[in-house]
TORSEDO-835066 format. One record per residue (C-alpha): residue number from 1; residue in three letters; x, y, z. Coordinates in pm, 1 decimal, always signed. Example, Ala and Ser with C-alpha at 12.3 -4.5 7.8 and 13.67 -1.06 7.14 Angstrom:
1:ALA:+1230.0:-450.0:+780.0
2:SER:+1367.0:-106.0:+714.0
This chain:
1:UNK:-1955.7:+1857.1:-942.6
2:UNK:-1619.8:+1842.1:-1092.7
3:UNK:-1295.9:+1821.0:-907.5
4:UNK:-1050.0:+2015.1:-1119.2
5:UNK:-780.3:+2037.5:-872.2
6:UNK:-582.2:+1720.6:-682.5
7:UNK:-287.4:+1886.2:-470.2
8:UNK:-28.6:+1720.8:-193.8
9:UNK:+22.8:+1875.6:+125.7
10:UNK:+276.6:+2129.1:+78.4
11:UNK:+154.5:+2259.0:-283.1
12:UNK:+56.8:+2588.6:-353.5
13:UNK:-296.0:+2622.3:-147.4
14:UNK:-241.7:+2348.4:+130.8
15:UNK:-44.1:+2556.2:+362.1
16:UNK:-290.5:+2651.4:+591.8
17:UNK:-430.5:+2291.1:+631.3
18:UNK:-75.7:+2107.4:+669.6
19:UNK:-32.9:+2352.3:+941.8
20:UNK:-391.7:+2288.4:+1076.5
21:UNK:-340.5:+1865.9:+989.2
22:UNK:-8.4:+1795.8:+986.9
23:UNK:+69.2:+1439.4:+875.9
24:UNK:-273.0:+1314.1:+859.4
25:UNK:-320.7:+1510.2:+536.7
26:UNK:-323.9:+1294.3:+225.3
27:UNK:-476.3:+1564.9:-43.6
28:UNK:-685.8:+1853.8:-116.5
29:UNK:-963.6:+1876.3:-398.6
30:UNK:-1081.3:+2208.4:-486.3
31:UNK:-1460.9:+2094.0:-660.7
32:UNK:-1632.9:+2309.7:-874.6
33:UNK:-2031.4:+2312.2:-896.6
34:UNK:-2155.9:+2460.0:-1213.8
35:UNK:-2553.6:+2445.2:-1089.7
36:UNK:-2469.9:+2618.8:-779.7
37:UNK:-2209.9:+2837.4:-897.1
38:UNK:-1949.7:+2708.1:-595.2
39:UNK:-1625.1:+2629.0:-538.2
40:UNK:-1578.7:+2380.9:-227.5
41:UNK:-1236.8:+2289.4:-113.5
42:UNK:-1215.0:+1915.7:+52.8
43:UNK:-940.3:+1778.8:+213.0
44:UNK:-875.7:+1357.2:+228.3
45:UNK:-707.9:+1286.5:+599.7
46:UNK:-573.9:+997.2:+784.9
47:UNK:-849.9:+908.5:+1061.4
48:UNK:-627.5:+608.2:+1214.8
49:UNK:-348.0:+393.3:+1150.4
50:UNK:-320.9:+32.1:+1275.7
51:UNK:-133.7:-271.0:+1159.5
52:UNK:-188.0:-473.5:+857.1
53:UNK:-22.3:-781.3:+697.6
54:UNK:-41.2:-778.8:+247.0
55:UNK:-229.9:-1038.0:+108.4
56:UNK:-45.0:-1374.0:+39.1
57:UNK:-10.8:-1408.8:-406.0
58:UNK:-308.6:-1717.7:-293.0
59:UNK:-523.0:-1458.5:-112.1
60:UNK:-469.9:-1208.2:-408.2
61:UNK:-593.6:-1442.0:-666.0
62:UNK:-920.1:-1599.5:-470.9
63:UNK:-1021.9:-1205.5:-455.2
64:UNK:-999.3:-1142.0:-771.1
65:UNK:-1235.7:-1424.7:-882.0
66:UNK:-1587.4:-1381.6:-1005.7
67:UNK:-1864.0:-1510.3:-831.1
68:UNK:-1959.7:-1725.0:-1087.2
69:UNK:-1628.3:-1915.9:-1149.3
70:UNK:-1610.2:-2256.7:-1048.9
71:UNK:-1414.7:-2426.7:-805.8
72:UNK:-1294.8:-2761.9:-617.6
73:UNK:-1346.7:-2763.4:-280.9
74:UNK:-1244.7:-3029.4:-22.6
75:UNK:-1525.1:-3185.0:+200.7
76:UNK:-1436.0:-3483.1:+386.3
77:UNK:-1675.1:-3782.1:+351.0
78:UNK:-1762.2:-3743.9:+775.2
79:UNK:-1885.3:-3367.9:+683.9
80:UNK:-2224.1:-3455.2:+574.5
81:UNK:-2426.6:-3193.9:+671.0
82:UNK:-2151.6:-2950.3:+493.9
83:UNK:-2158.0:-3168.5:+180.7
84:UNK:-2588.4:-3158.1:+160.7
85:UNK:-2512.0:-2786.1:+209.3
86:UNK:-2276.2:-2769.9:-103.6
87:UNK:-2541.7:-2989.2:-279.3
88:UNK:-2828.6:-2775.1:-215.0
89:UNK:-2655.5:-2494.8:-379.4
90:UNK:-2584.4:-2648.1:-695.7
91:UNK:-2267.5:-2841.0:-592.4
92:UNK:-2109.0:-3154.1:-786.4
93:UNK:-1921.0:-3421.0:-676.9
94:UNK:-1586.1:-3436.1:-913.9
95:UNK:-1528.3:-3838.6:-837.1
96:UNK:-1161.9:-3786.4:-1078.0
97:UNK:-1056.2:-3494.6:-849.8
98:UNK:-1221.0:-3627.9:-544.9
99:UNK:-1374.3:-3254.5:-404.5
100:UNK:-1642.7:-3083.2:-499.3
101:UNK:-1722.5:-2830.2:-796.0
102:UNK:-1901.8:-2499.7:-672.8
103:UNK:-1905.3:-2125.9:-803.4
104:UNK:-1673.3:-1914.9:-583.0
105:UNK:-1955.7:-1688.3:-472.6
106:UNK:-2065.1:-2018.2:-313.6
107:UNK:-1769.7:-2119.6:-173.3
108:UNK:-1746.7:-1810.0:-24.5
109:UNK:-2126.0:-1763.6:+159.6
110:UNK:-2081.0:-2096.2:+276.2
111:UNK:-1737.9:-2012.9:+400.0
112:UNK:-1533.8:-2235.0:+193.6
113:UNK:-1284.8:-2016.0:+58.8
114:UNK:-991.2:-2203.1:+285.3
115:UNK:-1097.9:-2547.9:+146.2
116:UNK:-1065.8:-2388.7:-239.6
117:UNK:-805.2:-2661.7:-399.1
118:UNK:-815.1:-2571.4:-717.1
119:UNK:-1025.3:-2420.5:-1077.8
120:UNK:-1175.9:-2589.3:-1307.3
């Protein structure tokens, strides 16, 4: 299926639907299938709107990290059971940066992402 029309509400065959939607339209698509011979027109609307706060630059950058990229994390020496955790999944002890090195796909299953203090 191929979408060969993108138009904003308002355009040229959206009329109808602002009227119907109002401001919870975002778009309509006409799509064209070639196999069935049809033309469907979809429309992209705004189900609900609630509050939300943009990532911090910090929050940004640990998102965009792959899941194999290491990391130092910060354990304190009373967190044992924590620290055999980060051991058992392929953690090392970085004595020079005193924290410990882990992939970030790690830190984050084990819910570490908070303690992340730096990259190798």
């Amino acid at each position: 299926m191929e979408a060969r029309l993108h138009l904003k509400p308002g355009q040229n065959g959206t009329k109808q639907l602002v009227q119907k939607y109002g401001e919870r339209l975002v778009c309509v698509r006409y799509r064209y299938d070639e196999v069935s011979g049809q033309r469907h027109k979809t429309v992209e609307l705004i189900e609900e709107t609630v509050p939300w706060r943009p990532a911090s630059s910090r929050e940004k950058h640990l998102m965009q990290r792959a899941a194999e990229e290491p990391v130092l994390v910060k354990i304190d020496y009373q967190e044992r059971e924590l620290r055999e955790q980060v051991r058992r999944a392929g953690g090392r002890w970085q004595p020079a940066e005193r924290a410990w090195v882990v992939p970030y796909g790690v830190a984050t299953e084990l819910g570490l992402t908070a303690r992340i203090v730096g990259d190798i």
